[in-house]
N, C-alpha and C positions, 0 to 999 in steps of 0.2 A: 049543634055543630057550627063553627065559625064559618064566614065565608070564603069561598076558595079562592086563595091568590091567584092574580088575575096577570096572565105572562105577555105579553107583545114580541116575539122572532122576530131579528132584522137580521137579515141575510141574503147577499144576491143570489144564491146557489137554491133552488126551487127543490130540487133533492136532500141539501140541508135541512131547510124548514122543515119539508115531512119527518125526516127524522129526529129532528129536536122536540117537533111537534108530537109526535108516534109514545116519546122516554117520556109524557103529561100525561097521555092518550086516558091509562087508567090510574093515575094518581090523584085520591079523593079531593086533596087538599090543593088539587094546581085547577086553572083551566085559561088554556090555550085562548084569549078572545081575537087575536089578530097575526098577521103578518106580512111584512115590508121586505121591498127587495131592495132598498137602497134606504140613507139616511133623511130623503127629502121626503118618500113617502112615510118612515116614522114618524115625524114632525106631526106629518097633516093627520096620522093615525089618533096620534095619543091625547088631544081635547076631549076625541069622543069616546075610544076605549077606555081612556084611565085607566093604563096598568098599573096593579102595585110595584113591579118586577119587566126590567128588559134586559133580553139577551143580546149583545150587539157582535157586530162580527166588524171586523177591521178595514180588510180591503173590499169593496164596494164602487159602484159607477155611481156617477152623480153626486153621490154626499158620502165620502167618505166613512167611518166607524167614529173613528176618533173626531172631527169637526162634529157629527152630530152627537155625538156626547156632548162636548162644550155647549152646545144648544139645548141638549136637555135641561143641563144644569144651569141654565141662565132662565129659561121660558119657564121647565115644570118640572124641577129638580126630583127624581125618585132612583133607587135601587136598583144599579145597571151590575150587569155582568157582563164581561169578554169572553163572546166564546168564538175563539177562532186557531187557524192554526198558527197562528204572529205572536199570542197570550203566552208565550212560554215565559216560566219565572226563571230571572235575570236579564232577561231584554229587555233593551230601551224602548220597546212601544207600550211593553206590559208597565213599563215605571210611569209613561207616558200616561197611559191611560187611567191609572190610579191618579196619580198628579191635578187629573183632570174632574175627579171626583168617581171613577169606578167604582165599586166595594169591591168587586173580586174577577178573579179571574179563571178561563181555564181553555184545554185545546180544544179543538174539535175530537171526537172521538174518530180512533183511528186502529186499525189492527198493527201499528207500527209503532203504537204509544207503550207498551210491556202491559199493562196489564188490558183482562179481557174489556169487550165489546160492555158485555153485563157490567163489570166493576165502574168501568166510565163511566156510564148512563149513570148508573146512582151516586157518583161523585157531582155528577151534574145536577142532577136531583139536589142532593144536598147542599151544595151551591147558592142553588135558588133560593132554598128556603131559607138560608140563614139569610142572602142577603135581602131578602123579602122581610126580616123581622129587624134591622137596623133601623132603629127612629129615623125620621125621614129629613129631622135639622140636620144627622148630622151628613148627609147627601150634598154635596155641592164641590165646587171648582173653587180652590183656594189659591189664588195666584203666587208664583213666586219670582224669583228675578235673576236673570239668565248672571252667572256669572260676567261674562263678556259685557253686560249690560247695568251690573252694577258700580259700587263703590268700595266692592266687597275687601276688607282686612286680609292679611294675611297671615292673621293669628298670633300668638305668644303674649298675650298681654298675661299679668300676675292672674295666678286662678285663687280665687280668695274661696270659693263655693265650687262642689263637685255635685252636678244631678246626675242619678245612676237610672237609667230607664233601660225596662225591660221587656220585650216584647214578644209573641210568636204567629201562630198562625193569625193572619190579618191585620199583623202589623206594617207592612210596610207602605199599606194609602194610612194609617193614623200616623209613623214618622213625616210622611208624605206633608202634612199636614203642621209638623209639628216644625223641626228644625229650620226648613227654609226661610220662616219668621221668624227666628231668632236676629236680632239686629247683634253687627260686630263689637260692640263696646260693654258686655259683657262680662265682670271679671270671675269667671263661671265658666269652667268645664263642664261638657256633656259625654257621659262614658254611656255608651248604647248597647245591650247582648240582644241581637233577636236568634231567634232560632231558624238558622235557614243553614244550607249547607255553603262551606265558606267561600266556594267560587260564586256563591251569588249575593253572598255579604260583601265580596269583593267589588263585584258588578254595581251593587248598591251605592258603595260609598262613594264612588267614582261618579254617579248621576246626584246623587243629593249634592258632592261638592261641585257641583256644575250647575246647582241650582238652589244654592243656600248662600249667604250674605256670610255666614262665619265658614272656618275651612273645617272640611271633612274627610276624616279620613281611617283607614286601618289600623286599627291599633297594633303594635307592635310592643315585644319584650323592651323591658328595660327603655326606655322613649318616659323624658321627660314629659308632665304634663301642663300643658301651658293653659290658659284660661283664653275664651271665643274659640276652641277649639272641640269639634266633635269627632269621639274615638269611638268606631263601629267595633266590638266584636262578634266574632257567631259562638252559638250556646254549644258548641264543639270544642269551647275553650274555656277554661279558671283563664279569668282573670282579677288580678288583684291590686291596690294600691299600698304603697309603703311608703312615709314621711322621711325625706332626707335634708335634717335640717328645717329650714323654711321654703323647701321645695316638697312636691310630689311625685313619686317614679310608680308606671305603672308594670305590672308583672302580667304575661300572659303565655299560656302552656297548654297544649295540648289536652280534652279533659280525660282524667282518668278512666274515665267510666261513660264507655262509648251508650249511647243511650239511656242514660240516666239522666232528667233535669235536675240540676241545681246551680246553675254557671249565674243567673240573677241572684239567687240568695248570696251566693260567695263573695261576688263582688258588692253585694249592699254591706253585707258584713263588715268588710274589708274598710268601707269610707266612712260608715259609722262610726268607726274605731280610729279613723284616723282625723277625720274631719267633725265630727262631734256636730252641737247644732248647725255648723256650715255644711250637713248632708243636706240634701234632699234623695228622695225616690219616688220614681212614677213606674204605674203598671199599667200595659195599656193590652188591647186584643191578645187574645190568647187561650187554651187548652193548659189543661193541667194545674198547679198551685203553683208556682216555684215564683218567687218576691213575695210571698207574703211572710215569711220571718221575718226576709231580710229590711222588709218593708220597716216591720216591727220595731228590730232591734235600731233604725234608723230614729224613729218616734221617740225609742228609750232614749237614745244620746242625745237628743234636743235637738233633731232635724223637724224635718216636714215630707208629711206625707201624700202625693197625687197620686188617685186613682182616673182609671177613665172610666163614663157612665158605663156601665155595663149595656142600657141601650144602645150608647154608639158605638158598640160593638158589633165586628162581625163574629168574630168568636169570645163567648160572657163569661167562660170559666175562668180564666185566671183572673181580672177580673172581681168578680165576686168573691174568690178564695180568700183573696187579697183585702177586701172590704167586712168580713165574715171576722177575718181576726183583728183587723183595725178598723173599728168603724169610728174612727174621729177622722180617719183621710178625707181629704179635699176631693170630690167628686167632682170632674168634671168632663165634658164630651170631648173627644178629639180636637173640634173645631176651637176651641176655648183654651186648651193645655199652656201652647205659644204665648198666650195675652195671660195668661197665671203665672207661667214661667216669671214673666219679666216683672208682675205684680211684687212678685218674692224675691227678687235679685236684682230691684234699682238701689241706687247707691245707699238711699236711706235708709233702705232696710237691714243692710249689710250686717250691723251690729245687733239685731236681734233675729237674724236669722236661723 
C-alpha cells in the first residue's frame, strides 16, 4: 500500500479543524499530520510536516488564506485547497485564489449548503485526493496583469487563426493560467466552452477580462469575430462558426439537450470546417470525452492539436479521452499551454499553420 497523503488544516475556527480533521479520522489513504490557526503558523508548519495536500481557509487573523497561499507557492509550492465559506464558484476570491495557484475549491460544510452533512464530507474527501494526485510543477502562482495596469488592446485586429478550448470540471485555475498570457497582438481568436453554469461563466469572463492583456468576453449570437479576442461560452450552449466572406460570424443557442455534453465537439467541428489548417483545439481538465472528435476532426483538416498533461490535471478524464483517440496531440501542462499557444501563432508560422 502507498503512503498516506499527508493533509495540513489551516483554519482560525478550532471547531473547524476537529471537524475537517474528524471527515480523515478513518480514511486509509489521508492522515491528518498538523494544524494551523492562522497563515503565519502554516508557514513555520510546513518545512517540517511536508504536506502533500493543504486545506486553506480564507478569512484568518495574522495571515490571511489568500497572502499565505502566495507564500506557499513562492517558498514550497504544493496542492492547496479552499475550503471556506468565501470558495463559492463564481466569486472574485474563489477566481482569486485559483489565480494564485489554488487547484481547487469548496465550502465549508454547512446544513444550509442542500445537500447533506455526509455528501459534503465526501465531496471534500474527494477534493483532496485529486488535488493531492496533480504533478506538483504544475502548482504554482502564475502572474498576470491588472487590466488598469496594462497596455492592454482593445481587440478587433483580423482573426487569421481560431483556437477552440474546451474545458470542465477544473478548468478554470488551467484558463487561470492560460489566457491572461496571451499577449494583444495576436491575429487569433480564442473561442472557450467550459462547462459551468452560465451565471458563472458570466462572472468568469468579467475577471479574466480584468485580468488578461487581450479582451474577454461573452459570446454572443451573431457577433462578429475579431482576432486578440477571447469568447467564453458555457457547455449550456451550441455554439458555432460560419464564414461570411472573409469574415467570421459566430452562432450561439441554447443547447438542445439539457444535460448532454457535446457543446466542444460542435463547436471544433464547426472551425474545422471553416478554418481548415488555421484551427487549432486544446482540451484541458475535465470529466467525461466530449473534444475528442472534435479534437480529431481538427487534426483531419490540417489544424493542430493541444492536449493538457493529464498530470496537470485536476480532473484526467477528458483529457485522456481526448489523447486515447489522437495520440499525435501536443501534450502539454497547463503551466506551458500560453508559451505553445504563441509558439504556433507567431507571424512565421501563420502560413503553415
Amino acid at each position: 500500500m502507498n503512503d498516506p497523503y499527508k493533509i495540513l488544516i489551516v483554519d482560525d475556527s478550532k471547531l473547524i479543524r476537529r471537524a475537517v480533521s474528524n471527515i480523515f479520522k478513518n480514511q486509509e489513504k489521508f492522515q491528518v499530520v498538523g494544524e494551523a490557526g492562522n497563515g503565519k503558523e502554516a508557514l513555520e508548519l510546513m518545512p517540517e510536516l511536508n504536506p502533500d495536500v493543504v486545506t486553506l481557509d480564507i478569512n484568518m487573523p495574522v495571515m490571511d488564506g489568500l497572502t499565505t497561499l502566495k507564500h506557499i507557492m513562492i517558498k514550497s509550492p504544493r496542492p492547496t485547497v479552499m475550503l471556506s465559506s468565501l470558495t463559492q464558484e463564481g466569486s472574485s476570491v474563489t477566481f482569486d485564489a485559483l489565480k494564485y495557484g489554488a487547484i481547487d475549491f469548496i465550502p465549508k460544510p454547512s446544513k444550509t449548503n442542500g445537500n447533506s452533512i455526509g455528501e459534503q464530507e465526501q465531496n471534500i474527501i474527494k477534493k483532496v485526493k485529486l488535488a493531492a494526485e496533480v504533478e506538483i510543477e504544475s502548482v504554482q502562482y502564475i502572474r498576470s496583469v491588472p487590466k488598469e495596469k496594462s497596455n492592454k488592446r482593445p481587440g478587433g485586429n483580423e482573426c487569421k487563426n481560431i483556437f477552440v478550448i474546451g474545458a470542465s470540471e477544473g478548468g478554470y485555475g488551467a484558463l487561470l493560467k492560460i489566457i491572461p498570457q496571451i499577449i494583444p497582438d495576436f491575429p487569433a481568436a480564442f473561442l472557450v466552452v467550459i462547462y459551468a453554469d452560465s451565471k458563472h461563466v458570466d462572472a468568469f469572463a468579467d475577471y479574466l477580462d480584468s485580468h488578461s492583456l487581450i479582451k474577454v468576453r461573452r459570446a454572443k449570437n451573431g457577433e462578429e469575430i475579431k482576432g486578440s479576442v477571447c469568447y467564453l461560452c458555457s457547455g449550456e450552449e451550441y455554439a458555432t462558426v460560419h464564414s461570411l466572406g472573409d469574415k467570421y460570424n459566430l452562432q450561439v443557442n441554447p443547447s438542445p439537450f439539457a444535460g448532454r455534453r457535446g457543446s466542444i465537439n460542435m463547436l471544433m467541428f464547426s472551425v474545422a470546417e471553416v478554418m481548415g489548417m488555421r484551427a487549432a483545439g486544446v482540451i484541458l481538465s475535465g470529466t467525461g470525452d466530449d473534444g475528442a472528435e472534435g479534437l480529431a476532426e481538427i487534426i483531419r483538416a490540417g489544424g493542430t492539436a493541444v492536449v493538457q498533461d493529464p498530470k496537470s490535471c485536476l480532473y484526467k478524464k477528458m483529457a485522456r479521452s481526448a489523447l486515447e483517440v489522437n495520440k499525435h496531440a501536443l501534450v502539454v501542462p497547463d503551466t506551458r499551454i500560453a508559451s505553445t499557444i504563441s509558439e504556433l501563432n507567431i507571424e512565421s508560422a501563420v502560413d503553415s499553420f
